[in-house]
N, C-alpha and C positions, 0 to 999 in steps of 0.2 A: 700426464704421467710423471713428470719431472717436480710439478708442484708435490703431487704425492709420494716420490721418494723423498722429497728434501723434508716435506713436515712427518714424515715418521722418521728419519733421523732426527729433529729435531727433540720427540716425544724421546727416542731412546736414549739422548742425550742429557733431557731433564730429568729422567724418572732416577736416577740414582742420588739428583740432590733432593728431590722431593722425598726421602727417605732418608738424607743423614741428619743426623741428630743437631741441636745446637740448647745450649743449656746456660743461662748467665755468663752470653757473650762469646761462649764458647765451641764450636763449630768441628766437627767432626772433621779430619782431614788439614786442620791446621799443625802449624810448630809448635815443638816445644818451647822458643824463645817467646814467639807472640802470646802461645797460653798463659806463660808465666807473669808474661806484661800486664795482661788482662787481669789477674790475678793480684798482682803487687796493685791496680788501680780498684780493685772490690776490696782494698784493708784486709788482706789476709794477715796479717801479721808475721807468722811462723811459714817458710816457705822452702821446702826442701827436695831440690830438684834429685833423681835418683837415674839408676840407669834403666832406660823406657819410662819413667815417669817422673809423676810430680805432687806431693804430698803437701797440703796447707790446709792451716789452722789457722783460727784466731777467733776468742771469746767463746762462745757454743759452736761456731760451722766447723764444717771440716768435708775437706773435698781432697777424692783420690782421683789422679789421669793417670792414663797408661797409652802410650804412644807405641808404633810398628814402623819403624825407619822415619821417625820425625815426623809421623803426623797423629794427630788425634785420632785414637780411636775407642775408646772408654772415659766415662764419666760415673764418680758414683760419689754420691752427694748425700751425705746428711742431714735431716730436717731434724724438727722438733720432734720428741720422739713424745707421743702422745696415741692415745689409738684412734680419738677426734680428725687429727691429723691424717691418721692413714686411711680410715673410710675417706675425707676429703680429697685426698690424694688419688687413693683408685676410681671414687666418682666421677672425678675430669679426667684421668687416663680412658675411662671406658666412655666418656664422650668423646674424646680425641682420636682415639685408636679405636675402639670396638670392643666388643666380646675378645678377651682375652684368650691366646692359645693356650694356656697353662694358669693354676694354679695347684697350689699345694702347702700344707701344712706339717710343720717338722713339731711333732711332741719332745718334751724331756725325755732323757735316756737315761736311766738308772746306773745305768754301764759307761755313762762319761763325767770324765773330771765336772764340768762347768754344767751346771740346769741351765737349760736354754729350752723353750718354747717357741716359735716361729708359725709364720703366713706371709707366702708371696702370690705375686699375679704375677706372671709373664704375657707379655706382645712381644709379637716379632714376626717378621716377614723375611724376605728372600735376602737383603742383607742389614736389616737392623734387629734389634731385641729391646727393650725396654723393660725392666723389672724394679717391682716395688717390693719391699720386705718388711714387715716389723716382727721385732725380734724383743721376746723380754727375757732376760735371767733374772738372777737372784736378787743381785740387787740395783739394778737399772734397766733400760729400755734404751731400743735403738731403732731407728726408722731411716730407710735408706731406698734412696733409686740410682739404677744404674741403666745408663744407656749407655749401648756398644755398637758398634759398626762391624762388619765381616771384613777381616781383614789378616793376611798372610802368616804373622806370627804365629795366632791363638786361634782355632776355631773354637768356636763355641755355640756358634748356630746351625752345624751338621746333624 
């Protein structure tokens, strides 16, 4: 009886890191000092830490964090914005993750400033989400994932 409380404390113990994210070194639940370290070591160039985050550039990438009392909990990362790209992208989210609980497509809206057309997929479970987007206007294209964590400041997975 003893061995069987102690290995399901065990499982409920690992099941919340086997669900947080981690992206080019970057680990849901860390600081914003260590992200940034992480970050000045990938040649970010432009790096500008904010309040609850951390915005960096340099050449084509560009990556947004958003932290909740100093730790990681948002990652949203810009790739090549190509649409080759983004089938390749949702291909391995959907062997990684599964059938997606969401997606959705935003058409242009006659009735807003900016023409913008959009497709995302969403995953997410009890406290991650993972979301892929590509997005074209008028005159460029944008392809972006974001992984987030459930976490006190923001829901977003309610």
């Amino acid at each position: 009886m003893q061995r069987l409380l102690v290995g399901v404390i065990l499982i409920l113990l690992a099941a919340p890191a086997s669900h947080a994210f981690e992206i080019d070194g970057l680990s849901s639940g860390m600081s914003t000092e260590k992200a940034r370290k992480i970050l000045e070591g990938s040649a970010y160039k432009n790096i500008q830490t904010r309040e609850n985050g951390i915005i960096a550039s340099g050449g084509n990438r560009f990556i947004l964090l958003s932290f909740c009392k100093d730790e990681l909990v948002m990652v949203q990362k810009h790739l090549t914005p190509a649409f080759d790209n983004f089938v390749r992208l949702i291909d391995e989210k959907r062997k990684e993750l599964g059938k997606p609980a969401d997606a959705w497509t935003e058409p242009a809206d006659g009735n807003l400033p900016v023409e913008r057309n959009a497709v995302s997929f969403l995953w997410r479970d009890s406290l991650t989400s993972v979301k892929v987007t590509f997005t074209e206007f008028a005159s460029n294209k944008q392809l972006d994932v974001v992984y987030e964590i459930r976490n006190v400041c923001r829901q977003v997975l309610d």
